[in-house]
N, C-alpha and C positions, 0 to 999 in steps of 0.2 A: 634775755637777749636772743634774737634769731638765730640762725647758725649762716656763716659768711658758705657761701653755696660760688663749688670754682668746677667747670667745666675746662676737659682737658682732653684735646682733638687732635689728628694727625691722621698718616696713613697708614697701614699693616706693618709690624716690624718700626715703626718709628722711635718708639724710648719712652712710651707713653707710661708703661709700667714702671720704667726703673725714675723716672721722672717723679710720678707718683710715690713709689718708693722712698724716696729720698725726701718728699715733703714727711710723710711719715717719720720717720727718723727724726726727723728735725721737732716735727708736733707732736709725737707718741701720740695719747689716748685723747689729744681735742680732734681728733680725725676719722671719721668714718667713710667708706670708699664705698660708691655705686659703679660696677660694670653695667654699661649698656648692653654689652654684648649677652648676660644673662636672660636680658628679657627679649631675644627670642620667641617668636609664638611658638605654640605648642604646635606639632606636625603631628597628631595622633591620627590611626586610620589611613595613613600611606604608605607606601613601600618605604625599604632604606634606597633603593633606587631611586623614587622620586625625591625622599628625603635631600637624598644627592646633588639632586640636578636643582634645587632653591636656589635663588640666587640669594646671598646671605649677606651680599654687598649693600645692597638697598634698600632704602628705606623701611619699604612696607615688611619687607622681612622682621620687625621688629616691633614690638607692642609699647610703642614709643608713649602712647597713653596711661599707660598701667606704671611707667615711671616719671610722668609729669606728678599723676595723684599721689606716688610714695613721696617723692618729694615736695610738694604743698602739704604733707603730712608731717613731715620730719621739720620744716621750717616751724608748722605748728606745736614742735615740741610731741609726737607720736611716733612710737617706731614701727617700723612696716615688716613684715614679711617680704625679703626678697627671689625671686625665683633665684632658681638654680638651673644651667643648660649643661648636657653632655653634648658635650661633644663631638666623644665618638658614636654616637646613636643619633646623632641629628636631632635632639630631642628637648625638650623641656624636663628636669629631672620633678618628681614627686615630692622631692626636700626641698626646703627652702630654709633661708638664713636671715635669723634677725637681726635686723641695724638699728641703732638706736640714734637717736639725737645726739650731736656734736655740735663745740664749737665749729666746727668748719666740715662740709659736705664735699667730696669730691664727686664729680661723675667722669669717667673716663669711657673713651669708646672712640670710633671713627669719624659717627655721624656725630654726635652731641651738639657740634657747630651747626650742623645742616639743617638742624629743625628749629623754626624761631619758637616755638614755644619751649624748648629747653633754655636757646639760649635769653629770654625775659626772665630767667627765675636765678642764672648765674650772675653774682656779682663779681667776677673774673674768669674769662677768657682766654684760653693756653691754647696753642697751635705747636703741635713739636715738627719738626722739618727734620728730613734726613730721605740722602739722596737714595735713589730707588733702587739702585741694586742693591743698597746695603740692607735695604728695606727688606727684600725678597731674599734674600741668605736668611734672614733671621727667620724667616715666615714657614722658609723649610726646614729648617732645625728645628723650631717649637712645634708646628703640628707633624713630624713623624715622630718628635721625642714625646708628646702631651697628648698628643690627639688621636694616636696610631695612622696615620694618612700614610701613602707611599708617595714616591716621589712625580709618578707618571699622572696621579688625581690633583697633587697641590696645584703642578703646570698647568694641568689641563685650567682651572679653578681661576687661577692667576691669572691666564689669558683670557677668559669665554666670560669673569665679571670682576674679578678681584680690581685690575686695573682698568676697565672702562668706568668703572664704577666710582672709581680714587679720581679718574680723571673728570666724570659726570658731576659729583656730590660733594668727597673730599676737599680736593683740593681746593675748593671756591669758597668752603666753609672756612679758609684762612685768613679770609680776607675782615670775614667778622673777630677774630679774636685781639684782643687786648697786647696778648702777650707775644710773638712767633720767637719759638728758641729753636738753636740749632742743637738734636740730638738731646736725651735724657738727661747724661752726663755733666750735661755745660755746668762749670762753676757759677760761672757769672749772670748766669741766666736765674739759675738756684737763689741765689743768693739776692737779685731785683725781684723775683716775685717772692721770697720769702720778706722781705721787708715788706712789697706791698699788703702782703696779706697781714701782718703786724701793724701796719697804718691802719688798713679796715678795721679789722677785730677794734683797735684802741676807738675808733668814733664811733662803730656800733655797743661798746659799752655805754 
């Protein structure tokens, strides 16, 4: 049987994690999770200054090909090597993590929607919604608590691509998704795409 492949979009801070999360919980081990956000290209041979100034909102900032072919591999029953980014070094790490085939493929990320060649390979479409301030609270809690950032680079970051970027790319990629829930948490939201995803799985058997 294939693995049901579900792309899960939003903006920074949205609930895309705890959203994910909480399928997990629900599917335990038929679940393997792709971040988009690891495949990052590699920035070797620049300063961290330049590192800096990437715009890490866009597209191209992203080796969006290198995770179309792990996943036409994983649908093929293959598991992949998936990168690994730091973070705090602006960098592609030298480790990487193996994923193996699952009933069900997550990809989570910002762009995931934006690019139609991910979305032909997802048989379900997540958009999480949540208003923007509450968006950017969450965004500077996690990168000075996860990522070491200060607070004077997140803003700077936030204004110069984070949110042109949400408003260029993000946000329009909602208009492709299946699903639009309000925040990670929704019960009710949980609980219509965990059925749907239990109608698919039962006709792809």
């Amino acid at each position: 049987m294939k693995p049901l492949m579900i792309g899960i979009a939003g903006g920074t801070g949205s609930g895309k994690s705890t959203f994910t999360a909480r399928l997990q919980e629900t599917f335990g081990d038929d679940i393997a999770v792709i971040y988009h956000d690891n495949y990052y290209r590699r920035n070797d041979g620049i300063s961290m200054a330049d590192r800096e100034s990437i715009n890490y909102d866009h597209p191209d900032s992203l080796e969006t090909e290198l995770l179309v072919e792990h996943l036409i591999k994983l649908r093929s029953g293959v598991a992949v090597q998936m990168p690994i980014y730091d973070f705090t070094v602006h960098n592609r790490s030298d480790k990487t993590q193996r994923v193996e085939p699952r009933r069900i493929i997550i990809v989570e990320g910002i762009l995931v929607l934006a690019d139609k060649r991910l979305r032909d390979l997802f048989d379900i479409k997540i958009y999480v919604e949540t208003d923007a301030d509450e968006r950017i609270l969450r965004r500077v809690v996690r990168d000075m608590k996860e990522r070491g950032r200060d607070i004077e680079g997140i803003v700077r970051q936030y204004l110069s691509t984070v949110k042109p970027m949400h408003n260029m790319f993000v946000e329009p990629s909602r208009a492709k998704a299946d699903f639009v829930i309000n925040g990670g948490k929704n019960p009710v939201a949980l609980d219509l795409v965990v059925t749907k995803i239990r109608d698919q799985l039962a006709k792809n058997e």
